[in-house]
C-alpha positions as CSV (number, residue, x, y, z in Angstrom):
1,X,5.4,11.7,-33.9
2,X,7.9,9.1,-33.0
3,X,9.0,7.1,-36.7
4,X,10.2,3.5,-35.6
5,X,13.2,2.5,-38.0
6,X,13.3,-1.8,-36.6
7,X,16.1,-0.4,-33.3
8,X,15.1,0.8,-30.4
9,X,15.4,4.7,-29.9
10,X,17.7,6.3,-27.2
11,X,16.6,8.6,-25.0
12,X,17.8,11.6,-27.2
13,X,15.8,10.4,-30.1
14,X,12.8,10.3,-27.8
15,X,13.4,13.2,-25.8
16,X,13.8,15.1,-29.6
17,X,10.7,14.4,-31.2
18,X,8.5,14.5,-28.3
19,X,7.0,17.7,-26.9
20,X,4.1,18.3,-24.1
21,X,0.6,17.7,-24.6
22,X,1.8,15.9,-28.4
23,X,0.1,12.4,-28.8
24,X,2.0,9.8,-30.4
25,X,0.4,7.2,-32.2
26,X,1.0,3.9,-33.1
27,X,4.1,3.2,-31.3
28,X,5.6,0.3,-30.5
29,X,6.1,-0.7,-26.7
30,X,9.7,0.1,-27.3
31,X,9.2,3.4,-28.3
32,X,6.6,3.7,-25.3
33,X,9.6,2.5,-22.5
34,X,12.0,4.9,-24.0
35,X,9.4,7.7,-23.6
36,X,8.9,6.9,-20.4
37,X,12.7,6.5,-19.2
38,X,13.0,10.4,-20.7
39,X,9.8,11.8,-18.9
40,X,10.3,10.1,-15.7
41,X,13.4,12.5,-15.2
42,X,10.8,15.0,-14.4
43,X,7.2,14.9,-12.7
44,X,3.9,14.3,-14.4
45,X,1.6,11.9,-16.0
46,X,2.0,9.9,-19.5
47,X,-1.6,9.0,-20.6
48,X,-1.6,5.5,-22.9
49,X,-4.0,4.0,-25.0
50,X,-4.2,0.8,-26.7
51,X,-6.9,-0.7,-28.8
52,X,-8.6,-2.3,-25.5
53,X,-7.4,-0.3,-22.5
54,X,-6.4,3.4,-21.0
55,X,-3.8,4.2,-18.1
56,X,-2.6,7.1,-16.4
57,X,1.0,6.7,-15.1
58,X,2.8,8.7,-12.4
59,X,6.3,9.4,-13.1
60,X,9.1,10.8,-11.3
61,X,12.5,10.7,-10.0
62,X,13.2,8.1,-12.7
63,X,10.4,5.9,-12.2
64,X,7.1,5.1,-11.5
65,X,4.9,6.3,-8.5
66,X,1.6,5.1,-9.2
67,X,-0.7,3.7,-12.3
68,X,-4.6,3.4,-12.6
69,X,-6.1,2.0,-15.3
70,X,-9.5,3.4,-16.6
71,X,-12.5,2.6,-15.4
72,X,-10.8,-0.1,-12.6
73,X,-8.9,2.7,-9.8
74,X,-11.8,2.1,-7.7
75,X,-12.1,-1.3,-7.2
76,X,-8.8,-2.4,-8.2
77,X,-7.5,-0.4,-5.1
78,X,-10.2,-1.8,-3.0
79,X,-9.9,-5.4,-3.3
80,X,-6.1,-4.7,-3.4
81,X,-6.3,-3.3,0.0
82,X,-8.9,-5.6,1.3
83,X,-6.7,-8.5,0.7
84,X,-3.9,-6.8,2.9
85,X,-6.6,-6.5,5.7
86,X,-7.5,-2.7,5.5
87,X,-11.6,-2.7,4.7
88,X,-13.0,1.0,4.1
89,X,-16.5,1.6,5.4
90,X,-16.6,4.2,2.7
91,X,-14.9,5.7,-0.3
92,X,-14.4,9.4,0.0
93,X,-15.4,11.6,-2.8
94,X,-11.8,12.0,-4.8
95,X,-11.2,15.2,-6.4
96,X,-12.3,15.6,-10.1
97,X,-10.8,14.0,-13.1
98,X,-7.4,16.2,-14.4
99,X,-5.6,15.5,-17.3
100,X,-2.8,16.0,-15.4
101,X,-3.3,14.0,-12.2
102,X,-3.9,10.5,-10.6
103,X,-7.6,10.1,-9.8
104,X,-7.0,8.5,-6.8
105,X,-3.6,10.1,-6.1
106,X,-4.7,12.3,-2.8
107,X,-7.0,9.2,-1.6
108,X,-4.1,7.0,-1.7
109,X,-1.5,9.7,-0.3
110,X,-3.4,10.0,2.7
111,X,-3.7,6.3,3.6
112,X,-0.4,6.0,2.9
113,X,0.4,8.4,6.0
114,X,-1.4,5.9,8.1
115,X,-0.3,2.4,6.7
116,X,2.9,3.5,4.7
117,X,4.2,-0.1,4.7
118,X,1.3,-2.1,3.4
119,X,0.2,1.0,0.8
120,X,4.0,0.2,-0.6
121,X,2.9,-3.4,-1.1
122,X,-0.2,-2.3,-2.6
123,X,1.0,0.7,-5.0
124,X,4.0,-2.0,-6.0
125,X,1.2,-4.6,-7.1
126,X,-1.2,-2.9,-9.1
127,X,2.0,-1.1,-11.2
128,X,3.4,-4.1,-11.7
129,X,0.4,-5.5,-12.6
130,X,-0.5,-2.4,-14.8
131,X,2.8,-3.2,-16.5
132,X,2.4,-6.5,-17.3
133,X,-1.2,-6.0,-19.4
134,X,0.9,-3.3,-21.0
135,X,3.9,-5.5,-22.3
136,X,1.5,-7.8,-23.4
137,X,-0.3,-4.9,-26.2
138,X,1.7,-4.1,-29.0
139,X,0.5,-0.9,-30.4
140,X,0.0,2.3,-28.0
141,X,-1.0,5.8,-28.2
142,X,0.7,8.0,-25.4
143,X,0.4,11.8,-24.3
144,X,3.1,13.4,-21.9
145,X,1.6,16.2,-19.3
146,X,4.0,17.9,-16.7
147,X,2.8,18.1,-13.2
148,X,5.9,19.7,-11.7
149,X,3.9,21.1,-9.3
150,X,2.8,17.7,-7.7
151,X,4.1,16.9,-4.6
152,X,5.5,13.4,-4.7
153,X,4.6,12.0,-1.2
154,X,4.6,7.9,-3.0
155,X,7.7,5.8,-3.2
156,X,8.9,5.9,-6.6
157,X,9.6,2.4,-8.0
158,X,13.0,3.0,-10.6
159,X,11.5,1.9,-14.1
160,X,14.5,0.2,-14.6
161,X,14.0,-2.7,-11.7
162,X,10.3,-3.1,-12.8
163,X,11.3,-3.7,-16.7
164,X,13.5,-6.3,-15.2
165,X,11.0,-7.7,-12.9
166,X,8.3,-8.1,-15.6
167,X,10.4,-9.0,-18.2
168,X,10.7,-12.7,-17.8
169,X,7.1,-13.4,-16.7
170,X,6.4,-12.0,-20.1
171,X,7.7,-14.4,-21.7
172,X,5.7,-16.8,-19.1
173,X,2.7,-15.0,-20.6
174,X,3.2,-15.8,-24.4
175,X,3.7,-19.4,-24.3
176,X,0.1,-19.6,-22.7
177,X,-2.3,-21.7,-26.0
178,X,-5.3,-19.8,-24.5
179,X,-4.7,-17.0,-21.8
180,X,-3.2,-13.6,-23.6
181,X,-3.6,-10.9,-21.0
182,X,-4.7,-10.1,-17.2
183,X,-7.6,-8.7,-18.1
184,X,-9.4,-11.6,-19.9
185,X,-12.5,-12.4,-18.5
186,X,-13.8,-16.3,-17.4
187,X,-16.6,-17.9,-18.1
188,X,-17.1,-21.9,-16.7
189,X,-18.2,-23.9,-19.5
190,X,-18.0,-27.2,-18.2
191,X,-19.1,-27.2,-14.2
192,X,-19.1,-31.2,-13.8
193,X,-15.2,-30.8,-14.8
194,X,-14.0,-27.9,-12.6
195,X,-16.1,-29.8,-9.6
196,X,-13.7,-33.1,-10.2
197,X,-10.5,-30.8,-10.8
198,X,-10.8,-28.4,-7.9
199,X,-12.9,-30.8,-5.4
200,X,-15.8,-29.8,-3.6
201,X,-14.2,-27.4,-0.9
202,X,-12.8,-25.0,-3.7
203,X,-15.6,-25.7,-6.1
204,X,-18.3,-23.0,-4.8
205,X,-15.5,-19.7,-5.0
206,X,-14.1,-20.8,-8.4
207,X,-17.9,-21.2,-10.0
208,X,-18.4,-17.8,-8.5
209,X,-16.0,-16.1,-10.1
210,X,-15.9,-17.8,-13.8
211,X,-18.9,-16.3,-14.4
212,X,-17.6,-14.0,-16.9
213,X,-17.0,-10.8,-14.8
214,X,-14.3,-11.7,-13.4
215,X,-11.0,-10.7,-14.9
216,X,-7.8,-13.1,-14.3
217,X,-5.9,-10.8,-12.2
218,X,-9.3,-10.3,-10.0
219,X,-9.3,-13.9,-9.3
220,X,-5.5,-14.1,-8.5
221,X,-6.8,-11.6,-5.5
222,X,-9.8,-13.9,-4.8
223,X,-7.3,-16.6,-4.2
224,X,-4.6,-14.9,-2.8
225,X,-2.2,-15.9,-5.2
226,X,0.4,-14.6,-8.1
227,X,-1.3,-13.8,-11.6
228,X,1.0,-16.2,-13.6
229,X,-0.3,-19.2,-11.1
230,X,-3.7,-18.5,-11.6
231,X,-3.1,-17.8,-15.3
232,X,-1.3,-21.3,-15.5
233,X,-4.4,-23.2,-13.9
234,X,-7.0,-21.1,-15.9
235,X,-4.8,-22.1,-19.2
236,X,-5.0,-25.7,-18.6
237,X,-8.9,-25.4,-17.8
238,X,-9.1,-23.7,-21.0
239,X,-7.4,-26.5,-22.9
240,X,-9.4,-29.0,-21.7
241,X,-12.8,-27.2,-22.6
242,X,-13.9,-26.5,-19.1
243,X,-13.6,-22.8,-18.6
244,X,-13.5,-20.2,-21.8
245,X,-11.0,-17.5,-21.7
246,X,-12.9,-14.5,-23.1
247,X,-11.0,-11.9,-25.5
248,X,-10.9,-8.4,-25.1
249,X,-13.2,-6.1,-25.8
250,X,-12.0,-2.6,-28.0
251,X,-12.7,0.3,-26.4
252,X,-13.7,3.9,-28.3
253,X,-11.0,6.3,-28.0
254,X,-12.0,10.2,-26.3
255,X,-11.3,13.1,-27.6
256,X,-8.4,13.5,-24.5
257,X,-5.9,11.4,-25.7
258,X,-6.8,11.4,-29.9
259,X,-8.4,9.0,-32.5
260,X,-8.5,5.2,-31.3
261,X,-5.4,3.0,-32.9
262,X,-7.5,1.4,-35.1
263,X,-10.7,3.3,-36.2
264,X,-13.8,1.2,-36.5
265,X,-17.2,1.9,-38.2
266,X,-18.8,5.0,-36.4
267,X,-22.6,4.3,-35.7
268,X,-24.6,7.0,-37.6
269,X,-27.8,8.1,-37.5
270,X,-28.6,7.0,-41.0
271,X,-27.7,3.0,-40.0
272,X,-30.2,0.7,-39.0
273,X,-30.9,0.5,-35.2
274,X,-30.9,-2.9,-33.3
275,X,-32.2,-3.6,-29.7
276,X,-30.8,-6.5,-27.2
277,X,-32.7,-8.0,-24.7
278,X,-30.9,-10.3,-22.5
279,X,-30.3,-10.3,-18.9
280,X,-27.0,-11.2,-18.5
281,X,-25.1,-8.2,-18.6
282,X,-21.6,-9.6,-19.9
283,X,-23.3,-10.8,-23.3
284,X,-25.5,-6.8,-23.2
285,X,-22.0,-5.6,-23.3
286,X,-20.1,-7.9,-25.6
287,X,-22.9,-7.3,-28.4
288,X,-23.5,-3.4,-27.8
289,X,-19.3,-3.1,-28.5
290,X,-19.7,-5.5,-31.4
291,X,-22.7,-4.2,-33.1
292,X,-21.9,-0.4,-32.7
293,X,-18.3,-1.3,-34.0
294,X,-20.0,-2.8,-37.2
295,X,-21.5,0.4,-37.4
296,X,-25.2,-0.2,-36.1
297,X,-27.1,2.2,-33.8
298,X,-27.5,-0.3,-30.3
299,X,-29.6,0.5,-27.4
300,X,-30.3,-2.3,-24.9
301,X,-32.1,-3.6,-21.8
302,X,-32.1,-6.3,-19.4
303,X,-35.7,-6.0,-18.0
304,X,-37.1,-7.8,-19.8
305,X,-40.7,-6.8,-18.5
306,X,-39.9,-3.4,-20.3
307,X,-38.6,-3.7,-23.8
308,X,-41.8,-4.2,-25.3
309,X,-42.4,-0.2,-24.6
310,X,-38.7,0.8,-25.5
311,X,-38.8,-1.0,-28.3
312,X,-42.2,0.6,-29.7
313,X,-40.0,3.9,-28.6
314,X,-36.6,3.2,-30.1
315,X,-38.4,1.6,-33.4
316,X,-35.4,-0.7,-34.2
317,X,-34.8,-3.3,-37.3
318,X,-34.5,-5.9,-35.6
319,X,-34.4,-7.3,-32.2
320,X,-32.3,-9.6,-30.6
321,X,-34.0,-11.4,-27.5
322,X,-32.7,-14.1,-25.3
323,X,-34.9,-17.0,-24.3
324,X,-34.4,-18.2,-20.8
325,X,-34.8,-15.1,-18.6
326,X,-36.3,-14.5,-15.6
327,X,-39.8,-13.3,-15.0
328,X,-40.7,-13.1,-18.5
329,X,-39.1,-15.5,-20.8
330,X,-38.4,-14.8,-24.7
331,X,-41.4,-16.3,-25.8
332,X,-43.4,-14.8,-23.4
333,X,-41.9,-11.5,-24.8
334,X,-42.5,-12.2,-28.2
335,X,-46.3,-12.5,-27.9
336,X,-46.3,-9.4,-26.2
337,X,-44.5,-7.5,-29.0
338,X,-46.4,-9.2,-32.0
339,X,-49.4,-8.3,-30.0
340,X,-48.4,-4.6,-31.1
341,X,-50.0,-3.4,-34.3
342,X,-46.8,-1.6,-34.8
343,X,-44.4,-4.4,-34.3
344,X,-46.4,-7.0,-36.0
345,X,-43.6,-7.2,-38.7
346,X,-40.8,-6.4,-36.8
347,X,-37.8,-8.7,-37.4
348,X,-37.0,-10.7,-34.1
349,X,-34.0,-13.1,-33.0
350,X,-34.3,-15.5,-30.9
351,X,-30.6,-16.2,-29.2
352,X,-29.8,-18.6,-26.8
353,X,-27.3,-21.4,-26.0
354,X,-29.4,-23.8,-26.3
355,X,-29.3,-25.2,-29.8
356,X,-31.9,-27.7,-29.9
357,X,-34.4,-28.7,-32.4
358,X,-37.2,-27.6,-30.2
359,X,-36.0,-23.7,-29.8
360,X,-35.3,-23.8,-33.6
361,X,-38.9,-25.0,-34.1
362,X,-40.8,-22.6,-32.0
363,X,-38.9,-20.0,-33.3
364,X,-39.8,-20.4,-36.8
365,X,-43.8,-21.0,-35.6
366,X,-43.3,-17.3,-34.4
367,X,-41.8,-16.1,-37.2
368,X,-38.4,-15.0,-35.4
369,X,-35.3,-16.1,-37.1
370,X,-32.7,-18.5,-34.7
371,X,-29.1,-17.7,-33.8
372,X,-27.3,-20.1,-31.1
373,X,-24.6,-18.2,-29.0
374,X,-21.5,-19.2,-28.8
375,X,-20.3,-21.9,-25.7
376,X,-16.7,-21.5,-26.1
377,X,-14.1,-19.0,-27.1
378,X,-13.6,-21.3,-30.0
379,X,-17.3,-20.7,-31.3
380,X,-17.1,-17.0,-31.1
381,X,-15.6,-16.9,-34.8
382,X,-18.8,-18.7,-35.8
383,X,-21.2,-16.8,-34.0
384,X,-19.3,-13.7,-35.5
385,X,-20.3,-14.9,-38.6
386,X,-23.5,-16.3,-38.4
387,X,-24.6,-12.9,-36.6
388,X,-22.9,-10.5,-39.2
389,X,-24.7,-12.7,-42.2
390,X,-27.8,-12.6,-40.8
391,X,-27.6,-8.6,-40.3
392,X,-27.0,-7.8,-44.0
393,X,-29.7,-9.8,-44.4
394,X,-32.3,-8.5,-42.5
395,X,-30.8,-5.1,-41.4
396,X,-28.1,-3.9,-44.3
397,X,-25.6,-1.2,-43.5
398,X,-25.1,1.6,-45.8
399,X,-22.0,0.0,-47.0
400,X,-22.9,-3.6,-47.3
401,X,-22.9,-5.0,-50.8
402,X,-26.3,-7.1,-51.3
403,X,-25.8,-9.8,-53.5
């Protein structure tokens, strides 16, 4: 592993202490670009992990021929290309997973051949905006693997011109009050508000995608228009209370790449078991990463129609359930469960943004307890809170102290 001392290291410290297939672990971003300035002298991939997101970058000839982050190749390269005019009726079947190649490497080789210009455009755009969400982590887990047998049939952008090019939108970046990172995800909070900001002509595609499932740099493509302008606007919003600018969600590390950066709680089976039913995905997702980090076992479900029978299956502690669904509402649900001689007694939440003394009072005349999600990033904290207190209440962990 790399030490930092507070300078940055030269190549030759880098190049010394770094050896194929090693993972280096909490490293600095500086240590990171040095790494990367050494291996690019050569061909093959340098894997990186940070608390909340995994790339694979291309290198060669002294810089960077192509960069996919995790989980996004697909339809990153997709809308990328779509916005240059190229629509595919299909996506071909891309060769399996390799540690030491590009997922999407042969699939974008090929339509390079065809439309070399425009692919140039596109490749250029998603690295640089791959490298921005990198400058703006701090701490990074990275793994070198050689590919020298990779034919490099990609323009190689010089790592040298792209650190300059994304240097001083960086700085751009961090005097934002409430947008931190390209990947952030935007929920409206305030629809009334955005309609007399953004008129009725642009109201429609900017509801549609501040539904929070749309990152930033997704709606800079919607709109056809630079991250850091879209940022800007989705700052301002933020300020004024009218959109929320989620915050990332930590991801689990894999055995590939080595422990995550910061290791939180494992879920064991020994730890109390909670089920989720809500039928907005985002909020299924933001829980199950939150609750399995505390150290809970999380399964999930937004049928509601169906949970009655998974939950008699999974046999949870408790169960969180949202109130305004479709089809069958969280009342509705709850009579079904209490209808169960098995679930009589089961400890049920009732969740929902609607905080009103009504909800709180038909809660309690079901016996479910009443927890009020959160409206804004700034009432996450809270929730947080209010969620974790009521769990070592009603569902300890192992290592909770009950006082």
């Amino acid at each position: 592993m790399i030490a930092m001392t507070g300078s940055l290291p030269n190549s030759d410290q880098v190049s010394n202490n770094l050896t194929d297939g090693q993972v280096v672990r909490n490293a600095t971003l500086h240590i990171l670009l040095a790494a990367m300035r050494v291996m690019s002298r050569s061909t093959g991939i340098l894997q990186v992990e940070t608390r909340y997101h995994r790339w694979k970058f291309l290198l060669a000839g002294g810089g960077l021929a192509l960069a996919e982050e995790e989980g996004q190749v697909i339809p990153t390269l997709v809308r990328k290309y779509a916005n240059k005019g190229i629509i595919f009726s299909r996506i071909p079947e891309w060769e399996q997973r390799q540690v030491n190649r590009p997922y999407c490497y042969p699939f974008v080789s090929n339509v390079f051949k065809k439309h070399p210009e425009i692919t140039k455009d596109v490749v250029r755009e998603i690295v640089l905006e791959n490298f921005l969400a990198l400058h703006l982590e701090e701490e990074f887990a990275f793994v070198w693997q050689p590919a020298n047998d990779l034919p490099i049939n990609l323009p190689v952008l010089p790592l040298a011109g792209l650190e300059n090019s994304i240097t001083n939108e960086v700085r751009q970046w961090q005097k934002f009050e409430c947008v931190h990172h390209p990947y952030q995800l935007v929920q409206l909070v305030d629809a009334a508000n955005l309609l007399a900001r953004v008129g009725n002509d642009n109201f429609p595609l900017f509801a549609k995608v501040t539904t929070g499932q749309d990152r930033i740099c997704m709606i800079a493509d919607t709109f056809k228009q630079p991250i850091y302008r879209t940022a800007l606007l989705l700052d301002k919003l933020a300020q004024k209370n009218i959109v929320s600018i989620m915050p990332l969600n930590e991801r689990r590390s894999d055995i590939e790449i080595g422990a995550s950066l910061s290791e939180p709680a494992i879920a064991t089976k020994d730890e109390p078991k909670v089920f989720i039913v809500d039928d907005s995905p985002v909020l299924l997702q933001q829980m199950q990463r939150l609750l399995t980090t505390w150290g809970y076992q999380v399964a999930l479900t937004d049928k509601a129609e169906e949970a009655t029978d998974r939950i008699l299956a999974y046999s949870p502690a408790v169960v969180f359930i949202d109130i305004n669904m479709p089809g069958l509402n969280g009342f509705d649900l709850i009579k079904q469960i209490r209808r169960q001689r098995e679930l009589a007694n089961l400890a049920l939440v009732l969740v929902t943004a609607e905080n009103s003394m009504t909800n709180n009072f038909r809660a309690r005349w079901a016996s479910c307890r009443f927890l009020a999600k959160p409206r804004s990033s700034a009432d996450t904290p809270k929730f947080r809170e209010e969620l974790r207190t009521l769990l070592r209440e009603i569902a300890p962990l192992s290592t909770d102290t009950l006082v």
